[in-house]
N, CA, C and O atoms as a GROMACS GRO file, in nm:
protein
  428
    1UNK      N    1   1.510  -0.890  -0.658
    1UNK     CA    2   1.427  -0.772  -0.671
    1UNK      C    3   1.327  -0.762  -0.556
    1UNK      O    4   1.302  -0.650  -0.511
    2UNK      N    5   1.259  -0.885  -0.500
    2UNK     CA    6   1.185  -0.911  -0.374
    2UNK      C    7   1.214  -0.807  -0.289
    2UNK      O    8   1.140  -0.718  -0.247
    3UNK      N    9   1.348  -0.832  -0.265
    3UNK     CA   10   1.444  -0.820  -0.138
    3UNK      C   11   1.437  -0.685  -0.148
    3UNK      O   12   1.405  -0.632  -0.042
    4UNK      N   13   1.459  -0.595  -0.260
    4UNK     CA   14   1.493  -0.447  -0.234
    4UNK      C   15   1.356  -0.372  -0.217
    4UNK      O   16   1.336  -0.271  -0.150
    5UNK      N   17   1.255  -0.455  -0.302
    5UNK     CA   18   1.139  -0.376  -0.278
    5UNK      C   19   1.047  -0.384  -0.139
    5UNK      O   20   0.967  -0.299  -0.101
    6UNK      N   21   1.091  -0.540  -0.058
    6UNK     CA   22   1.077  -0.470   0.131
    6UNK      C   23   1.144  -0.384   0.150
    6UNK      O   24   1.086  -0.292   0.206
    7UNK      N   25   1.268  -0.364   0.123
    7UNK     CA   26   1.375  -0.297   0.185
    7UNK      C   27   1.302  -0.101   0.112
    7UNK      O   28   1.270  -0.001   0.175
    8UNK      N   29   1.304  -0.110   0.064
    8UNK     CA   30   1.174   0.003   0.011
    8UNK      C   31   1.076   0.064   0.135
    8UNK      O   32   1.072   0.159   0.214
    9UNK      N   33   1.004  -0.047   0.100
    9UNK     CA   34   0.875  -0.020   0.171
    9UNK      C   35   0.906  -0.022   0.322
    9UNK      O   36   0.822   0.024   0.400
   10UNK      N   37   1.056  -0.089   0.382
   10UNK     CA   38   1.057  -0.079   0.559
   10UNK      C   39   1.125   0.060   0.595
   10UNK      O   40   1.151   0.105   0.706
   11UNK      N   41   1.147   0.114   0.470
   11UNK     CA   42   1.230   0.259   0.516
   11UNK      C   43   1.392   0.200   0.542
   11UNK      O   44   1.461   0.265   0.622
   12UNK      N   45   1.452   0.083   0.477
   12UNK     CA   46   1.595   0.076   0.441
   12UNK      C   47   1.621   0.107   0.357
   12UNK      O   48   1.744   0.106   0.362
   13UNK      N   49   1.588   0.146   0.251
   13UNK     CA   50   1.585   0.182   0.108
   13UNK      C   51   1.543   0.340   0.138
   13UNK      O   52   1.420   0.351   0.138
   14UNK      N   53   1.605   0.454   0.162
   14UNK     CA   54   1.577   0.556   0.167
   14UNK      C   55   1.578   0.658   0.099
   14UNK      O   56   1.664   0.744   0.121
   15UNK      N   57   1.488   0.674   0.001
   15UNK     CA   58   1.463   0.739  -0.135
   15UNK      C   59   1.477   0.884  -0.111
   15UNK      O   60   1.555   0.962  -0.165
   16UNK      N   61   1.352   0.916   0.015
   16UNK     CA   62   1.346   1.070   0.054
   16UNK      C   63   1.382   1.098   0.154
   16UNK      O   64   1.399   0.994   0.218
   17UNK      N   65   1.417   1.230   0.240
   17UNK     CA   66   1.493   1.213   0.345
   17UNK      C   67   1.370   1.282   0.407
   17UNK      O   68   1.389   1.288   0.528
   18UNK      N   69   1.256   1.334   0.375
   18UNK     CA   70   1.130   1.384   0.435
   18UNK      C   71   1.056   1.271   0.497
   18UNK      O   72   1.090   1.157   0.465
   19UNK      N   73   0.980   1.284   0.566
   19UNK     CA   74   0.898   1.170   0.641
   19UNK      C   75   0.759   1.250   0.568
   19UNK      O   76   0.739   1.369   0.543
   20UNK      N   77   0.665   1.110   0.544
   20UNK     CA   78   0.533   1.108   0.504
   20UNK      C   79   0.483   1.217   0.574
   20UNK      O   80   0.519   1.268   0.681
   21UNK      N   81   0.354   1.258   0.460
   21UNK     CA   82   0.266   1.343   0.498
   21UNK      C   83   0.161   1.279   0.617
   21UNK      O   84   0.119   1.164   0.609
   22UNK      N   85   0.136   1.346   0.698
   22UNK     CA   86   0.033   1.296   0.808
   22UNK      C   87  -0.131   1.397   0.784
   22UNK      O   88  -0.162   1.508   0.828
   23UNK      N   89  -0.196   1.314   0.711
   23UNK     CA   90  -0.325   1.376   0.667
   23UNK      C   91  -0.410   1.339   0.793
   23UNK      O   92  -0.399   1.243   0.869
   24UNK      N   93  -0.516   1.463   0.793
   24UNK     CA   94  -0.564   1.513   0.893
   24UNK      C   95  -0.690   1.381   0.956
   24UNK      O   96  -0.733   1.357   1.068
   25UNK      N   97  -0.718   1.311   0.799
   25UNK     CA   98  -0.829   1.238   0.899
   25UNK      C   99  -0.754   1.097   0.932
   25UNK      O  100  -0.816   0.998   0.971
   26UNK      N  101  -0.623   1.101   0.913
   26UNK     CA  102  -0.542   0.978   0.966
   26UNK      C  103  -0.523   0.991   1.144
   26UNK      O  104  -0.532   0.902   1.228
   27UNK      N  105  -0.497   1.126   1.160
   27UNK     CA  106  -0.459   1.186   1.294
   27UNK      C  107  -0.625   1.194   1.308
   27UNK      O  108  -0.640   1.186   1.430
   28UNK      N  109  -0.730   1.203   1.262
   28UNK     CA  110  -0.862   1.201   1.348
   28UNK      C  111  -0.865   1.044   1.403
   28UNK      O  112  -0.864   1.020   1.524
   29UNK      N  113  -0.869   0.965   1.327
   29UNK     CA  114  -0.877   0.832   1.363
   29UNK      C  115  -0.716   0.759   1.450
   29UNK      O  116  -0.732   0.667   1.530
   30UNK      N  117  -0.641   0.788   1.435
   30UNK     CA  118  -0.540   0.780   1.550
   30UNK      C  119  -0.594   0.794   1.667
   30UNK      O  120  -0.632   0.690   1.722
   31UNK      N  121  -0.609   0.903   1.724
   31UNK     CA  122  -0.738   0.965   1.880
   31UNK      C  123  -0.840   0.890   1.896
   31UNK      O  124  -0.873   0.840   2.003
   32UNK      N  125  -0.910   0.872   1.769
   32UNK     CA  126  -1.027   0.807   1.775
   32UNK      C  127  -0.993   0.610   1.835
   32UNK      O  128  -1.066   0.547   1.911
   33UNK      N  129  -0.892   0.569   1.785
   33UNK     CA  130  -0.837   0.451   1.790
   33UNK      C  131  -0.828   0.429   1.975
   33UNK      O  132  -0.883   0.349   2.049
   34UNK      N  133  -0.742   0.529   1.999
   34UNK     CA  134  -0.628   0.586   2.145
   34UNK      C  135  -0.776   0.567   2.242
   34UNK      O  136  -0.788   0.480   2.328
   35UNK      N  137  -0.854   0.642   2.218
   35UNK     CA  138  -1.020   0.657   2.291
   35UNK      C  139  -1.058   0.566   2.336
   35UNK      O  140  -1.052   0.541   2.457
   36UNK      N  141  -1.121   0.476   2.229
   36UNK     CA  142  -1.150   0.371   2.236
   36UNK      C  143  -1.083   0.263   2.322
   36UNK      O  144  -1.130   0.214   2.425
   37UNK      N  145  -0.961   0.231   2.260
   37UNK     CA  146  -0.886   0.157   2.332
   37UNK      C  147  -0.856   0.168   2.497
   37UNK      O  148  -0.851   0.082   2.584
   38UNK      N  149  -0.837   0.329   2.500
   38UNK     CA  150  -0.855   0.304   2.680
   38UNK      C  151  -0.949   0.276   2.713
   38UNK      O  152  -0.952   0.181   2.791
   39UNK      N  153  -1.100   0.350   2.668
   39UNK     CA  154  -1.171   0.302   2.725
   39UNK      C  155  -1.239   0.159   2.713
   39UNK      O  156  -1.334   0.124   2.783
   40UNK      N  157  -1.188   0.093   2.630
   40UNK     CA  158  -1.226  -0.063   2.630
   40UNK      C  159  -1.114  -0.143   2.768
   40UNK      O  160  -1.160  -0.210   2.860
   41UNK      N  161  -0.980  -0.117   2.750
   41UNK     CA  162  -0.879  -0.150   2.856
   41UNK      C  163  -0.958  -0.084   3.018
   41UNK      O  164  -0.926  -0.116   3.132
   42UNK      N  165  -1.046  -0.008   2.984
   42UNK     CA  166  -1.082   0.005   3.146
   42UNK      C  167  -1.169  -0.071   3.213
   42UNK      O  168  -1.179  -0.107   3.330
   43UNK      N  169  -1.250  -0.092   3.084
   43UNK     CA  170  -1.362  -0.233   3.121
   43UNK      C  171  -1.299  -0.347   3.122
   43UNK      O  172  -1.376  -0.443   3.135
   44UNK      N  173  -1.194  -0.372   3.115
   44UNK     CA  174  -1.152  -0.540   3.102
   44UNK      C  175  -1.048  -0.575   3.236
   44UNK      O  176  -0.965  -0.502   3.290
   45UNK      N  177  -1.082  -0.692   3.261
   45UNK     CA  178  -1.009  -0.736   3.355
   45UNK      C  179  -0.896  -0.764   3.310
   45UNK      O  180  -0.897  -0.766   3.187
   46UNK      N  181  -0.734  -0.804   3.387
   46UNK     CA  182  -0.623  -0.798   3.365
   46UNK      C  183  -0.545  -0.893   3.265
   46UNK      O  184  -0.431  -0.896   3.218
   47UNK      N  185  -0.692  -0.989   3.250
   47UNK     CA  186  -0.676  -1.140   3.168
   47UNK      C  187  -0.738  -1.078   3.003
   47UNK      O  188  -0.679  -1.101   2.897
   48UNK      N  189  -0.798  -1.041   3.008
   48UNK     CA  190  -0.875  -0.957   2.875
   48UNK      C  191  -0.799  -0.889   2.801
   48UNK      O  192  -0.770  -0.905   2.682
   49UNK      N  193  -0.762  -0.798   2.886
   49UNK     CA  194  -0.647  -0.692   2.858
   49UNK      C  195  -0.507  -0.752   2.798
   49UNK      O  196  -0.438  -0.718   2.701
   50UNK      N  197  -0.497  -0.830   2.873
   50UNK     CA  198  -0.344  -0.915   2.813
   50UNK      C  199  -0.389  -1.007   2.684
   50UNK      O  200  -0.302  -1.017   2.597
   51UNK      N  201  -0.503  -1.071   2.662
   51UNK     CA  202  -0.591  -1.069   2.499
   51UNK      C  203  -0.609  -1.005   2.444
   51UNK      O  204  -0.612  -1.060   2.334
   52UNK      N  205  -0.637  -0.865   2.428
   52UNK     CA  206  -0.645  -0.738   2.336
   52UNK      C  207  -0.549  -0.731   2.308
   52UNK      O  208  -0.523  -0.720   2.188
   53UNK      N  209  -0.470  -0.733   2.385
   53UNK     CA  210  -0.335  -0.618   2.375
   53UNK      C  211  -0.271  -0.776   2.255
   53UNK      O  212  -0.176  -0.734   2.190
   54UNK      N  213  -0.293  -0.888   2.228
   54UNK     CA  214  -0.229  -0.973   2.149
   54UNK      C  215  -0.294  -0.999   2.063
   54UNK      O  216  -0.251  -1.053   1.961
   55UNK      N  217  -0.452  -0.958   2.087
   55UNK     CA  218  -0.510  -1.002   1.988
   55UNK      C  219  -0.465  -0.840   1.859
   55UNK      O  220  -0.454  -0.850   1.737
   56UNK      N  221  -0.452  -0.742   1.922
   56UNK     CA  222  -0.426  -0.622   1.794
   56UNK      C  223  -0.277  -0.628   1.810
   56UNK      O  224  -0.235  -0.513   1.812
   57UNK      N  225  -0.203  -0.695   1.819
   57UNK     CA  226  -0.033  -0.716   1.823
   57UNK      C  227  -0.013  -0.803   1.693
   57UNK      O  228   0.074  -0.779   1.609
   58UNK      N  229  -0.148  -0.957   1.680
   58UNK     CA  230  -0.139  -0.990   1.557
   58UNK      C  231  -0.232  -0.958   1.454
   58UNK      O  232  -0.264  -1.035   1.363
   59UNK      N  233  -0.288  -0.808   1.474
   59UNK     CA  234  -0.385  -0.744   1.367
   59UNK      C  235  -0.267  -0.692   1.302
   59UNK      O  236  -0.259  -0.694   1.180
   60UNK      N  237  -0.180  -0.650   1.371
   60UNK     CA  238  -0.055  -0.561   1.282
   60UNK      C  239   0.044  -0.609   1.215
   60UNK      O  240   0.100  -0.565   1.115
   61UNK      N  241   0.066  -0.717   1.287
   61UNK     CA  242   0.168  -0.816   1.231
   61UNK      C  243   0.115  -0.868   1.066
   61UNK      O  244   0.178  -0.882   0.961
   62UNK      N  245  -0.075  -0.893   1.112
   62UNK     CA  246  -0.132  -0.953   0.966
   62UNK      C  247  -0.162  -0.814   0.863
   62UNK      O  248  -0.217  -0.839   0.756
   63UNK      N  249  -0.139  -0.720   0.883
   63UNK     CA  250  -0.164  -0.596   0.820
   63UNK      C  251  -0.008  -0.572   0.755
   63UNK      O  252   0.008  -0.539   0.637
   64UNK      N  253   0.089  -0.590   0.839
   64UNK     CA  254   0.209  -0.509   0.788
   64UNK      C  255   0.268  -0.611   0.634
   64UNK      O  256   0.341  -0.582   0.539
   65UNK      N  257   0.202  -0.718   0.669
   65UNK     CA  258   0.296  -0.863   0.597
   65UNK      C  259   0.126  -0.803   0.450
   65UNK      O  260   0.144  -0.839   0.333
   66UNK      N  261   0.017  -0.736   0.477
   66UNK     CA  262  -0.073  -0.742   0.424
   66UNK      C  263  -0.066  -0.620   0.323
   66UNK      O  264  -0.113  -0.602   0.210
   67UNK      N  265   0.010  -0.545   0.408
   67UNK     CA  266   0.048  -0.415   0.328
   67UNK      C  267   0.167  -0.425   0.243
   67UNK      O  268   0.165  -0.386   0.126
   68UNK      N  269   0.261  -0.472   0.292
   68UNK     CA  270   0.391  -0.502   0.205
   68UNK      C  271   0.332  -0.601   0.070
   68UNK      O  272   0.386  -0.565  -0.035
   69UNK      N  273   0.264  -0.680   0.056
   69UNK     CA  274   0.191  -0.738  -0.056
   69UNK      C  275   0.169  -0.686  -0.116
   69UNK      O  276   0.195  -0.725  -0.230
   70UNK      N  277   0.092  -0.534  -0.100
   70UNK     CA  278   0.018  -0.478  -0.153
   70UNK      C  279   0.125  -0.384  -0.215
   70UNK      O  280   0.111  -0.345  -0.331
   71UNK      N  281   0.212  -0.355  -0.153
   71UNK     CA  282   0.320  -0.244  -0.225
   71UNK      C  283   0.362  -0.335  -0.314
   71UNK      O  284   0.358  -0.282  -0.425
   72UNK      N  285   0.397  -0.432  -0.320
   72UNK     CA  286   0.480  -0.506  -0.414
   72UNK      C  287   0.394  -0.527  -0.523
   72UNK      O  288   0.436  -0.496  -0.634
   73UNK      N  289   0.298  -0.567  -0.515
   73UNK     CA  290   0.201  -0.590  -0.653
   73UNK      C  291   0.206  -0.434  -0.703
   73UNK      O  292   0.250  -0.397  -0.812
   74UNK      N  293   0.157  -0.362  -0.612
   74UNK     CA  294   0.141  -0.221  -0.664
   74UNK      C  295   0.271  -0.159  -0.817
   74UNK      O  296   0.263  -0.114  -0.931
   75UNK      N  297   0.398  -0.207  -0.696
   75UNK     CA  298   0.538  -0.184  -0.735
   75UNK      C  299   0.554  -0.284  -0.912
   75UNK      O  300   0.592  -0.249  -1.023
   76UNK      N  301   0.517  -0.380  -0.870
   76UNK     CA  302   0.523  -0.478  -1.011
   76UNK      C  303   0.371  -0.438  -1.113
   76UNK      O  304   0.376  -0.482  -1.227
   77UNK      N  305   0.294  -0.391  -1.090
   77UNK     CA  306   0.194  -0.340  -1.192
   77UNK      C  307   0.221  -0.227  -1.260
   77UNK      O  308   0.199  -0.210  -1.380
   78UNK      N  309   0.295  -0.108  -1.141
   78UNK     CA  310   0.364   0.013  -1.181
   78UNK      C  311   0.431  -0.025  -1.327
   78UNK      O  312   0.404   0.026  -1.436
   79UNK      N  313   0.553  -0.159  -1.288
   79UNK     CA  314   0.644  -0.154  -1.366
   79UNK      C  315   0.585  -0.255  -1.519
   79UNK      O  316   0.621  -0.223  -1.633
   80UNK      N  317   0.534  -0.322  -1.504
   80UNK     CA  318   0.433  -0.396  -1.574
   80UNK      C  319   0.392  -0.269  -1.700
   80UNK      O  320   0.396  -0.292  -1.821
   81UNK      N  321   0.365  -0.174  -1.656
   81UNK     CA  322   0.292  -0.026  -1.716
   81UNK      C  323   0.384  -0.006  -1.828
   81UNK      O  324   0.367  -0.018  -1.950
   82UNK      N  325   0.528   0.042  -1.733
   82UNK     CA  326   0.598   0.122  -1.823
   82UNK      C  327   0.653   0.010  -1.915
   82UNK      O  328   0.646   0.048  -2.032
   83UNK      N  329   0.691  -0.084  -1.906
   83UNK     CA  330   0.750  -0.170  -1.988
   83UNK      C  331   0.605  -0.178  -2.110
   83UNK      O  332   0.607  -0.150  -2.230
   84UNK      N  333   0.515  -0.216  -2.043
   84UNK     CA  334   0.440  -0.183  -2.212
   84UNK      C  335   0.447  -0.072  -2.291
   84UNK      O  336   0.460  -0.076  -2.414
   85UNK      N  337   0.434   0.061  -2.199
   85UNK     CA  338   0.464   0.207  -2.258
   85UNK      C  339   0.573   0.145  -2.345
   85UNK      O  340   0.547   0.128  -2.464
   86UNK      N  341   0.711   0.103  -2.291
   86UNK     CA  342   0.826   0.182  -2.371
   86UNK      C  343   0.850   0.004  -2.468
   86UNK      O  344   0.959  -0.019  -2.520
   87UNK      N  345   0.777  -0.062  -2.474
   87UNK     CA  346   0.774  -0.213  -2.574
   87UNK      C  347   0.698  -0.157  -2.645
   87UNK      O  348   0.751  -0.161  -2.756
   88UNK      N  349   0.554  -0.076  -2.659
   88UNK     CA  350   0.504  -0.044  -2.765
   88UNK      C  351   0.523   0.115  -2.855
   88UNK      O  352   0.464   0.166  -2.950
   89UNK      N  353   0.608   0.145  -2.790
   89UNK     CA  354   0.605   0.267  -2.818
   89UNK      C  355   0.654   0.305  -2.985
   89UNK      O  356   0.582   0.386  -3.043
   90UNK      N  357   0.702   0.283  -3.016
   90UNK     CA  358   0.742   0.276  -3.145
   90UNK      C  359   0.580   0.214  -3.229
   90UNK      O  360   0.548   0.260  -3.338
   91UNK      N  361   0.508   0.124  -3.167
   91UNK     CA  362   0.445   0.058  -3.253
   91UNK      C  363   0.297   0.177  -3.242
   91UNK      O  364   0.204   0.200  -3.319
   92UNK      N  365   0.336   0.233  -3.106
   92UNK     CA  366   0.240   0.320  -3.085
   92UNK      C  367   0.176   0.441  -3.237
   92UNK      O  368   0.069   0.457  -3.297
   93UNK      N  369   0.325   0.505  -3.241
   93UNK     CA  370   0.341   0.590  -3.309
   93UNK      C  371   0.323   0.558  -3.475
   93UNK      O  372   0.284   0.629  -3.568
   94UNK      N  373   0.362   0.442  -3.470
   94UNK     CA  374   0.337   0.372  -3.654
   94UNK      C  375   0.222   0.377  -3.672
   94UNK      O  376   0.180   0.458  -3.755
   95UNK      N  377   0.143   0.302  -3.610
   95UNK     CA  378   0.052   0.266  -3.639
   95UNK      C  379  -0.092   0.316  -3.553
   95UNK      O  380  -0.176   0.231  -3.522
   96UNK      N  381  -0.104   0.407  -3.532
   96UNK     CA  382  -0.165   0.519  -3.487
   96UNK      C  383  -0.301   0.502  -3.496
   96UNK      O  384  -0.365   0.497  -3.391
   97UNK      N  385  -0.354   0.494  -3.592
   97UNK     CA  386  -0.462   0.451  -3.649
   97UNK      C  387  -0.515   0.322  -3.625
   97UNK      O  388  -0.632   0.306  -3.591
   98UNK      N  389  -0.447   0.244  -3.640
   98UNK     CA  390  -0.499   0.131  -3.615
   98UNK      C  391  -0.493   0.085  -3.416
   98UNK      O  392  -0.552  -0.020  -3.388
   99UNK      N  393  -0.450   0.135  -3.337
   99UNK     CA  394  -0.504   0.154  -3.246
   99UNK      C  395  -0.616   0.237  -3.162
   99UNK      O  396  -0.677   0.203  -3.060
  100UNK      N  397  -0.622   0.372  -3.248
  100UNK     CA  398  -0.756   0.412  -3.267
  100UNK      C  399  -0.876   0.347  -3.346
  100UNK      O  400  -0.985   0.404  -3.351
  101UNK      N  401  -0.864   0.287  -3.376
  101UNK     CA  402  -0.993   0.193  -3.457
  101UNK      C  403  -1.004   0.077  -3.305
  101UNK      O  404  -1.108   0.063  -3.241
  102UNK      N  405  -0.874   0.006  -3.274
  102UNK     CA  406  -0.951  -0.038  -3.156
  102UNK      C  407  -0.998   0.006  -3.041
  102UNK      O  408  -1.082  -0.064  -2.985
  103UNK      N  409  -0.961   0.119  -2.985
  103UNK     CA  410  -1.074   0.191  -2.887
  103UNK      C  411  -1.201   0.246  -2.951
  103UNK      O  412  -1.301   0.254  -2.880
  104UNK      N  413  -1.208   0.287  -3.080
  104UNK     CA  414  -1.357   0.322  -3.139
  104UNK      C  415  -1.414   0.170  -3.187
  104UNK      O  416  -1.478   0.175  -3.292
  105UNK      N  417  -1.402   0.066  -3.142
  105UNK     CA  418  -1.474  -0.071  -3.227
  105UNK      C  419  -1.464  -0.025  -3.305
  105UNK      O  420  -1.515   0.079  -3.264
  106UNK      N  421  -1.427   0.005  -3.445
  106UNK     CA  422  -1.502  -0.020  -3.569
  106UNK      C  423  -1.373  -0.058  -3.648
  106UNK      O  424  -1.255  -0.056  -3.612
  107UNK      N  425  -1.427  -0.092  -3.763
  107UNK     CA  426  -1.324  -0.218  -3.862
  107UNK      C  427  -1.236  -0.098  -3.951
  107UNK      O  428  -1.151  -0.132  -4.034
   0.00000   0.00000   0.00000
């Protein structure tokens, strides 16, 4: 199950054939990123530059392995959900009342 839910999240698993929405303050900070970065690469000498450029090569590397974590828990809490939905569901409906008494505390 590991396996399919990278395969998900790397875009091998191709659910939709649309590509993500690109929200506007993602594309502000893209530019904003692009800016910066040249103008930090203009101040740096050729030795610096070849350190940036590795030091944010393994910001992404620790982000992508950081994000895929995050889909997967996401992905297993999702499912975590419905399996209680559809395990209690029956018990939902019986006993109705007595799960309303436990969100109101009272006996």
């Amino acid at each position: 199950m590991y396996t399919m839910l990278m395969n998900l999240f790397t875009g091998n698993l191709n659910l939709a054939e649309r590509p993500p929405t690109d929200f506007p303050l993602r594309q502000y900070y893209s530019k904003e990123y692009d800016k910066l970065r040249k103008q930090l690469e203009g101040s740096l000498s050729d030795e610096e530059n070849k350190l940036l450029n590795e030091l944010l090569e393994t910001e992404t590397c620790d982000s992508m392995y950081s994000d895929m974590e995050a889909f997967a828990t996401g992905f297993r809490l999702a499912t975590l959900l419905m399996m209680e939905v559809f395990y209690d569901k029956d018990d939902l409906f019986d006993n109705k009342e007595q799960h309303l008494r436990h969100f109101i505390h009272r006996p």
